[in-house]
N, C-alpha and C positions, 0 to 999 in steps of 0.2 A: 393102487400104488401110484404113488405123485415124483414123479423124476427131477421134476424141472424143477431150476435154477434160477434165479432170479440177478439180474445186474443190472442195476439203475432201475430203468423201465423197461428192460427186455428181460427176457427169457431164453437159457438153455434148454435143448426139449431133457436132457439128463447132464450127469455131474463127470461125464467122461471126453477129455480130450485130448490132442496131441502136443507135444511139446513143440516148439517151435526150433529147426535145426534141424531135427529127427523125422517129418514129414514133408520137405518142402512144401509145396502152395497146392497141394493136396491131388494136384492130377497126376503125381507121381504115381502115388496107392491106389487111385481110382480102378483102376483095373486087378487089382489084388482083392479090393474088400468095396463095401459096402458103405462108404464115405458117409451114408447120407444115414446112416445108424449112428452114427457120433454125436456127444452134445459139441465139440468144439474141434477144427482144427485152428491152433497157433501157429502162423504162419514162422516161414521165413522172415530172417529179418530184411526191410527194407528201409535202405539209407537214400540220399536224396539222388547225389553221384553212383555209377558204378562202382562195384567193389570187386577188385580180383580175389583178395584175402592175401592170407599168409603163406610165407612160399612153403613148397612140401619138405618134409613130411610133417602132416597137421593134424596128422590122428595116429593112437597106440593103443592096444588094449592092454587091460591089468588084469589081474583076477577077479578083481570083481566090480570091473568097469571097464572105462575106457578115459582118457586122457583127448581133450583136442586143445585145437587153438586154429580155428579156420580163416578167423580173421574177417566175419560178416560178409562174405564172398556174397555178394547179388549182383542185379541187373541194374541199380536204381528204378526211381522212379517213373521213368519210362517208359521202362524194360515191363516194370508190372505193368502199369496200365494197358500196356499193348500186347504181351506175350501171356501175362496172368489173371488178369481181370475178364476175358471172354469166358475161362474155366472157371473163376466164379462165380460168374454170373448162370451158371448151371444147375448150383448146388441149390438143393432146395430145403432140407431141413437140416443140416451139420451148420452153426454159427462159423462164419471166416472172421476170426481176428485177426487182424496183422502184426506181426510184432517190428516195433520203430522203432531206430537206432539212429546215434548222431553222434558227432563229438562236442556240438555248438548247443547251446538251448533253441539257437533259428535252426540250426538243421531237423532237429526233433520238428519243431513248429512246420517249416517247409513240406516235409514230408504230410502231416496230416492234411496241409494247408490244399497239397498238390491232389489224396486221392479220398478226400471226404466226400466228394460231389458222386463215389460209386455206390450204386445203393447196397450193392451186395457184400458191401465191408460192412461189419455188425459190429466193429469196435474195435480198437487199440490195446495191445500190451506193450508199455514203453519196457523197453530195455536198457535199465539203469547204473548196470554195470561197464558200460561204456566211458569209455577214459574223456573228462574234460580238458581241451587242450587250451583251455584258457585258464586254467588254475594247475599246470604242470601235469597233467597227465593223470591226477588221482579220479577213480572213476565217479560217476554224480551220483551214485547210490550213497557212497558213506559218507558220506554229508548231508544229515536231515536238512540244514537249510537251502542248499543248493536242490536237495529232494523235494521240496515242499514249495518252492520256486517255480524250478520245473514243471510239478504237477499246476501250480496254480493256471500257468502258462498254457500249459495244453490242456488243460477244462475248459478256458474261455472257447477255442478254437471248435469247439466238435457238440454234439447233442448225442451221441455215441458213446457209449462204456468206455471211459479210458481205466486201463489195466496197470497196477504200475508194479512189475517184475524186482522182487528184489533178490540182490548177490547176500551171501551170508558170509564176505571176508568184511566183516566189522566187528569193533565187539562188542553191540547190542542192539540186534535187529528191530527190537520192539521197537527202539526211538525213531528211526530212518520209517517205519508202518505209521508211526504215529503221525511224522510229517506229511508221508502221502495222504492220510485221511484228511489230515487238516487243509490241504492243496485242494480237496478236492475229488480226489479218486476215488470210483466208485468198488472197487476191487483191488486186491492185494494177489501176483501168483508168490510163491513161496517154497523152494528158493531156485536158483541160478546155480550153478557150478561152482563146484569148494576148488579153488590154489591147489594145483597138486603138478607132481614131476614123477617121472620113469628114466633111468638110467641105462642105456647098454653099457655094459658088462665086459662086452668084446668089443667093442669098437671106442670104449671109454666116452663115447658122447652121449647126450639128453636126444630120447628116441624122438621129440621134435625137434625142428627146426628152432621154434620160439620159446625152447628150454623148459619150459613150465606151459600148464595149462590150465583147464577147466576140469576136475573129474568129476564123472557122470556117474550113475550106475546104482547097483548095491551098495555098494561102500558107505555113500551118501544118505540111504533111507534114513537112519538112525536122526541126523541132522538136522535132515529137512520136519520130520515126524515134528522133531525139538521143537522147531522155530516154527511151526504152525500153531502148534498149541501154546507156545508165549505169546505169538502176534495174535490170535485170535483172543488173547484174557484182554489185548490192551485197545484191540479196534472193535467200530460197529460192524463195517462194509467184512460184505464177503471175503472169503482166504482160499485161494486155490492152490492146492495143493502137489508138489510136484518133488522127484528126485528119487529115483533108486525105484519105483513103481514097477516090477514084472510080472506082478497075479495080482486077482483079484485081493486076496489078503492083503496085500502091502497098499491098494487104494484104501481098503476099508479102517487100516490103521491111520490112514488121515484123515479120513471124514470122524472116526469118532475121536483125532484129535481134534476137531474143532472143521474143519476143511468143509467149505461148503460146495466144490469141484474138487477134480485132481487131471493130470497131466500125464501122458504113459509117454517116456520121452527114449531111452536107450533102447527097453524093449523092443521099440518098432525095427530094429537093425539085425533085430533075432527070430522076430517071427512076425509081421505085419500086424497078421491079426489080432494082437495082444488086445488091443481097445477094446475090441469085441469083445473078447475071453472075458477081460476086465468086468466089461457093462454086467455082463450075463452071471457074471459071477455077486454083484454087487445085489442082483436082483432078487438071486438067491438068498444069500445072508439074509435081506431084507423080508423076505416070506417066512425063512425059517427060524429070525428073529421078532416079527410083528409088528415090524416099522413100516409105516405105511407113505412117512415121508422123507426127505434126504436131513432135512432138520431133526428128527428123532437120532441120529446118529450122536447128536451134542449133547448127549440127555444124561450121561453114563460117566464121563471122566470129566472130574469137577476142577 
């Protein structure tokens, strides 16, 4: 049985990793689980400057999710270099991607410019849901040209997998995948957090502070499933697949949508080891189906 994954010219050793948000920079879990069984963790995001984020309350649960708006709360890039880079420079078989954030196209750039020289960074997921503040605030995801820009920008900079994360508040993801390929990127994750709000009831205000959020979770699967297997009919590069993922079954409904990875992102808040669960579960299907590799998964829904 053939696990691995393919990006660019490297290799995941399998098609299971964490969401970025939902593990920090991995030495959180280190002591919970077995880090180095993972094909991927996606980091935290790292912006250039510190970020405190958004003020509380910045998380809610729903029925079948949860609501945030954290506000990319990190250390910048100094912070990592100095506080998270020693932890991963430990890891020895789990891929560390980073996930990068910016408001500016140089802060995106800055950021890679500042921690490509660590060898134990194995590649970039831009996070493109981030609000441009040089075109009013709309974020660079839903804008295939400002998309395909961006991506072209940060290919030049790196020899590393650049990842480019897309939000699903547009209305047709396909075109915003199609820019990234054409940028440049070697990989597609798929998708970001859908617009969503919670109200109390008795206090008559939005259970965050920043009234609206990101929802995570179940809710989402259905969506995200969607928008893999559309982005996967219209690109070549890998689709990694993420959003509402809490068993094993709900990864394997996106690798045989098209998904050539998947992402276990809420779950980890419920039970750490979901990844694991996931992998072992994946491995299964695959024996008791006759798939010998992660690609035989595409073989079935046309």
């Amino acid at each position: 049985m053939d696990l691995k994954v393919k990006i660019r010219d490297k290799f995941l050793q399998n098609p299971v990793g964490t969401a970025s948000g939902t593990y920090g920079y991995g030495e959180e879990y280190g002591e919970l689980i077995d880090i180095n069984k993972l094909g991927a963790i996606f980091t935290k995001a790292v912006t250039v400057l510190p970020r405190e984020g958004n003020p509380l309350p910045r998380l809610t649960e729903t029925p079948y999710g949860m609501i945030n708006s954290i506000g990319l709360a990190n250390g910048g890039v100094d912070g990592f270099l100095s506080k998270k880079v020693p932890f991963l420079n430990s890891v020895k078989n789990c891929a560390m991607i980073i996930n990068v954030a910016g408001s500016t196209e140089d802060e995106y750039s800055n950021v890679i410019k500042m921690i490509d020289h660590v060898d134990s960074v194995w590649g970039y997921e831009i996070n493109i849901s981030c609000p441009n503040v040089k075109t009013g605030g709309l974020a660079f995801g839903t804008d295939p040209i400002q998309v395909e820009r961006l991506t072209s920008t940060l290919r030049k900079l790196t020899n590393k997998p650049v990842i480019m994360k897309l939000t699903p508040n547009v209305t047709d993801i396909t075109t915003v995948a199609v820019a990234c390929e054409a940028g440049g990127a070697d990989a597609i994750s798929c998708i970001n957090t859908v617009m969503g709000m919670k109200i109390d009831i008795h206090k008559k205000q939005p259970s965050i502070y920043q009234k609206t959020g990101g929802l995570s979770g179940p809710a989402i699967k259905p969506v995200g499933v969607a928008a893999v297997y559309r982005v996967t009919k219209k690109v070549s590069i890998p689709v990694i697949g993420l959003g509402g993922i809490m068993n094993a079954d709900d990864a394997i409904e996106y690798l045989l949508a098209g998904a050539s990875a998947i992402q276990v992102g809420t779950a980890n808040f419920i039970d750490p080891n979901t990844p694991i669960t996931v992998l072992e579960g994946i491995k299964d299907y695959m024996i008791n189906n006759g798939l010998t590799k992660i690609s035989d998964f595409h073989n079935f829904i046309l």
